[in-house]
ROFIGU-119228 format. One record per atom (N, C-alpha, C, O): residue in three letters; atom name; x, y, z. Coordinates in steps of 0.02 Angstrom, whole numbers. Layout:
BEGIN
     r    a       xx       yy       zz
   ALA   CA        X        Y        Z
...
***
This chain:
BEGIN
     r    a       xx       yy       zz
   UNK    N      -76      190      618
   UNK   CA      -89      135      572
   UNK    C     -131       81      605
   UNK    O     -183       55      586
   UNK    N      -94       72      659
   UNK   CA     -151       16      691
   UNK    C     -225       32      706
   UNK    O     -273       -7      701
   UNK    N     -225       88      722
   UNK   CA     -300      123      730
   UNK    C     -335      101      687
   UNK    O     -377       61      707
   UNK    N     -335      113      628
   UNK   CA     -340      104      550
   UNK    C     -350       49      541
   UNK    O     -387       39      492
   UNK    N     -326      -14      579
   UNK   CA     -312      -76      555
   UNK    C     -276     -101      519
   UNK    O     -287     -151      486
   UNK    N     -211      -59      520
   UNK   CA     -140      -86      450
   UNK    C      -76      -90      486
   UNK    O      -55      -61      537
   UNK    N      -50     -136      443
   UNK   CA       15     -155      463
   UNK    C       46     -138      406
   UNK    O       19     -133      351
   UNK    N      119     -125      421
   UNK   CA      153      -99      378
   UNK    C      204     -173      364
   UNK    O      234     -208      405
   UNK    N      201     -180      280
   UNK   CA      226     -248      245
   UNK    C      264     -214      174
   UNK    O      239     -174      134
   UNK    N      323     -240      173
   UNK   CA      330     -243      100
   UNK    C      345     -330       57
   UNK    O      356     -384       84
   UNK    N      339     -306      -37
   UNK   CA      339     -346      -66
   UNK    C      400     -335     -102
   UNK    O      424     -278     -100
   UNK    N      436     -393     -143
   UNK   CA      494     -384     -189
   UNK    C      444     -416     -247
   UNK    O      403     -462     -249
   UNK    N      473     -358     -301
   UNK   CA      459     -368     -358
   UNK    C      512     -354     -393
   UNK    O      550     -307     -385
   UNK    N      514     -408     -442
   UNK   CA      588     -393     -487
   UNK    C      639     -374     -431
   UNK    O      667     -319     -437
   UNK    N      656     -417     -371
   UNK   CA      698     -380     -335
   UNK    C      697     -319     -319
   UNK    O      748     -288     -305
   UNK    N      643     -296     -319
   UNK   CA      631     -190     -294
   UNK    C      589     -215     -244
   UNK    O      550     -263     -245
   UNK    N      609     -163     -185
   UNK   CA      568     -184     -146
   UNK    C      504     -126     -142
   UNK    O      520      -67     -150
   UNK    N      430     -141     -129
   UNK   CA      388      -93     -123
   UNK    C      357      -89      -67
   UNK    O      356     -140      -33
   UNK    N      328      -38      -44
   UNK   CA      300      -24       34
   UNK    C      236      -15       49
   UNK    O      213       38       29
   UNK    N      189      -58       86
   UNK   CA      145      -45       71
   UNK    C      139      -49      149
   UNK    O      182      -57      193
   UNK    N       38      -36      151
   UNK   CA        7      -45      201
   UNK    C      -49      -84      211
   UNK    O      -94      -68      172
   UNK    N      -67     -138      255
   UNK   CA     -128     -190      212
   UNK    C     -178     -202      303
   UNK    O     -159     -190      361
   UNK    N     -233     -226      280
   UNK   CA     -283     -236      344
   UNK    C     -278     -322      326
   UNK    O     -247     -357      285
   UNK    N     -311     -328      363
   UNK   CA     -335     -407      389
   UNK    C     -351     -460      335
   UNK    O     -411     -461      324
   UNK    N     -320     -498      304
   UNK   CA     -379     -525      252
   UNK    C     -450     -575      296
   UNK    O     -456     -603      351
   UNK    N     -488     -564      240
   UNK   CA     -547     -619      265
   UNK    C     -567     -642      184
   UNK    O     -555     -620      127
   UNK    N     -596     -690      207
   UNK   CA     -618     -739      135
   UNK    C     -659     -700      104
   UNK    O     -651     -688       44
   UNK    N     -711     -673      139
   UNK   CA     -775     -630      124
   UNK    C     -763     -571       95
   UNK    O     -807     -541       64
   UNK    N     -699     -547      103
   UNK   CA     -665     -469      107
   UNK    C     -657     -446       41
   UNK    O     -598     -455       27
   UNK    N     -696     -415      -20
   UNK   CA     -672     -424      -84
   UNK    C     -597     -357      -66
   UNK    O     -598     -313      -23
   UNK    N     -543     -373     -116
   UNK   CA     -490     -324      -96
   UNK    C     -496     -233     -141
   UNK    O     -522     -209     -191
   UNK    N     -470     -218     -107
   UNK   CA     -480     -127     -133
   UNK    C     -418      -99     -116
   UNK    O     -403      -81      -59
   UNK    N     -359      -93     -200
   UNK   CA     -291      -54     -197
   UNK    C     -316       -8     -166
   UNK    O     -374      -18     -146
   UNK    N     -286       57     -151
   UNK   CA     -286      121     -146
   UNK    C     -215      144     -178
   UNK    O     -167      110     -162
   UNK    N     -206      194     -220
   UNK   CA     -162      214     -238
   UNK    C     -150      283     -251
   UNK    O     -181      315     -294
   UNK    N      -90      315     -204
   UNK   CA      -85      380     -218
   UNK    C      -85      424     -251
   UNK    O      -83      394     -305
   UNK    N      -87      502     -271
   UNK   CA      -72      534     -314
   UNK    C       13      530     -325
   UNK    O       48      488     -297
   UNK    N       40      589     -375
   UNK   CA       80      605     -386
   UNK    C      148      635     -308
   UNK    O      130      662     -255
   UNK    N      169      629     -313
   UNK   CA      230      656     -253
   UNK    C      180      649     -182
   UNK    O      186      689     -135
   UNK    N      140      605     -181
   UNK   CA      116      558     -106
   UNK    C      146      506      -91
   UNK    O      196      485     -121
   UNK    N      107      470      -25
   UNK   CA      126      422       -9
   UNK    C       66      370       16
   UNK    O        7      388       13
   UNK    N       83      315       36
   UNK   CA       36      278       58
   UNK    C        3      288      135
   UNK    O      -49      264      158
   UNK    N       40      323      161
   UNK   CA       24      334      226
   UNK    C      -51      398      227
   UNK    O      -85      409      276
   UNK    N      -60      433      158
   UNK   CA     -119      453      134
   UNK    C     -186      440      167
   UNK    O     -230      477      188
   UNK    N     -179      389      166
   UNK   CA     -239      329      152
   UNK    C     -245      325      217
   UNK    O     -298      354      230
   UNK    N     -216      303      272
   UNK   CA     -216      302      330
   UNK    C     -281      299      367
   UNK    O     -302      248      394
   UNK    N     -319      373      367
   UNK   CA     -364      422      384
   UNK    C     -424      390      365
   UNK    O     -475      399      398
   UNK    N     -424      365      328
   UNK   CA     -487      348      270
   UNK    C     -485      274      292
   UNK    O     -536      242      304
   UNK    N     -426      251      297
   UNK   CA     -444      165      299
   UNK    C     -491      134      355
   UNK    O     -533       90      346
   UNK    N     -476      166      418
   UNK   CA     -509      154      469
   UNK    C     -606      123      460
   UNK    O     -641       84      491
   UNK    N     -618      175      388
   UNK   CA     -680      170      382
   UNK    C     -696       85      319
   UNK    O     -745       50      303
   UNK    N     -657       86      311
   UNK   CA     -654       33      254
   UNK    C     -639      -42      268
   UNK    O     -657      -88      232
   UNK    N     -600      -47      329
   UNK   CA     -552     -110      348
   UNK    C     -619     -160      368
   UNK    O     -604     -219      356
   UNK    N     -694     -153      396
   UNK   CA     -724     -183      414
   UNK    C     -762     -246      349
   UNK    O     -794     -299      352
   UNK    N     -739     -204      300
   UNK   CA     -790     -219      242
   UNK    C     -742     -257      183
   UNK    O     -754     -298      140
   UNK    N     -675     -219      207
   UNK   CA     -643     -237      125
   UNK    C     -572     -243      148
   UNK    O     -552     -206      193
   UNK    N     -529     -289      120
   UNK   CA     -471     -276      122
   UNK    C     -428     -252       95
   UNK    O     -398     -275       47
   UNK    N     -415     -179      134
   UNK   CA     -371     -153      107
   UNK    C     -300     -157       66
   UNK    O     -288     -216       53
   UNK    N     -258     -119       46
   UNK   CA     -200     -112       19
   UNK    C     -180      -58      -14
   UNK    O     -188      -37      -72
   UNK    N     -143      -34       53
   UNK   CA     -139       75       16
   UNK    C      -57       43      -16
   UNK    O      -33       -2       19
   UNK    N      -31       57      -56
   UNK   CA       48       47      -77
   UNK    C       76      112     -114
   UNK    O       47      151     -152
   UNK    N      151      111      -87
   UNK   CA      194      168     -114
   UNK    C      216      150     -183
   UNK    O      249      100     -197
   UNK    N      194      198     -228
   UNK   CA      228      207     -278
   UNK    C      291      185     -295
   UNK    O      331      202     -251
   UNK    N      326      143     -354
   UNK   CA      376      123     -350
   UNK    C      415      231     -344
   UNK    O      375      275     -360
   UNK    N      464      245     -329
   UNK   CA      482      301     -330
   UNK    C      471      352     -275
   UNK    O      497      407     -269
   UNK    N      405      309     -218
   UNK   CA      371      372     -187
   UNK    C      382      342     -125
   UNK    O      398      283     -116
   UNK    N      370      397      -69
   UNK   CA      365      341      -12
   UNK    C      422      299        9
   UNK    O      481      314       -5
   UNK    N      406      251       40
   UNK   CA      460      207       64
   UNK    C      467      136        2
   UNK    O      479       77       16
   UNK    N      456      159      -52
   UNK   CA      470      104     -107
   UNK    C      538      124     -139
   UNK    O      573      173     -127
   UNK    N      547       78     -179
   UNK   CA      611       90     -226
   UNK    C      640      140     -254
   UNK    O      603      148     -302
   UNK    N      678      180     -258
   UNK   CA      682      222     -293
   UNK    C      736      224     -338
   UNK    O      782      265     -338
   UNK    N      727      177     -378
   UNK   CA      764      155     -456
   UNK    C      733      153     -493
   UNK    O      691      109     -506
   UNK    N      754      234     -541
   UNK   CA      721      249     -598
   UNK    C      743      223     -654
   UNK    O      738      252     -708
   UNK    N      772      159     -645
   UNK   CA      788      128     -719
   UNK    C      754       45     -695
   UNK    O      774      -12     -711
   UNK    N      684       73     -642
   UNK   CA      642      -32     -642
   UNK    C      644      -44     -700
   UNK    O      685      -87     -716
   UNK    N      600      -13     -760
   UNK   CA      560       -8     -803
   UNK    C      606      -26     -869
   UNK    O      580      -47     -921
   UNK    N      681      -17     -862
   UNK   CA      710      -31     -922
   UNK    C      726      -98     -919
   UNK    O      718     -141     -876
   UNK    N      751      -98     -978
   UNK   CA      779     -181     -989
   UNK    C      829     -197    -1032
   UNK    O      847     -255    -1038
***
């Protein structure tokens, strides 16, 4: 990850917590999600970011369900 330029951070939303991976911000940096397919993860992205972190700030994130995010399949109800 560090290679890459990412640190590994999570966020609470609605009290769920989600997992992501993010580079450096800079003012200049316009931002660029990355988001997995189906039964992936954010650690995906990894490989690829290395090429991106100079230009843009990243943000690969796990799926609520996937990965090291939440896995409460009732976020969504209410």
């Amino acid at each position: 990850m560090r290679q890459a330029g990412l640190v590994l951070k999570t966020v609470t939303v609605n009290g769920k917590t989600i997992s992501l991976l993010e580079s450096e911000r800079g003012e200049d940096k316009p931002i660029l999600v990355l988001v997995h397919g189906f039964g992936a993860s954010k650690e995906n992205w990894i490989r690829f970011s290395g090429y991106l972190t100079d230009d843009w700030h990243v943000v690969a994130m796990d799926l609520p369900g996937q990965g090291d995010s939440v896995k409460d399949f009732n976020l969504y109800r209410h």
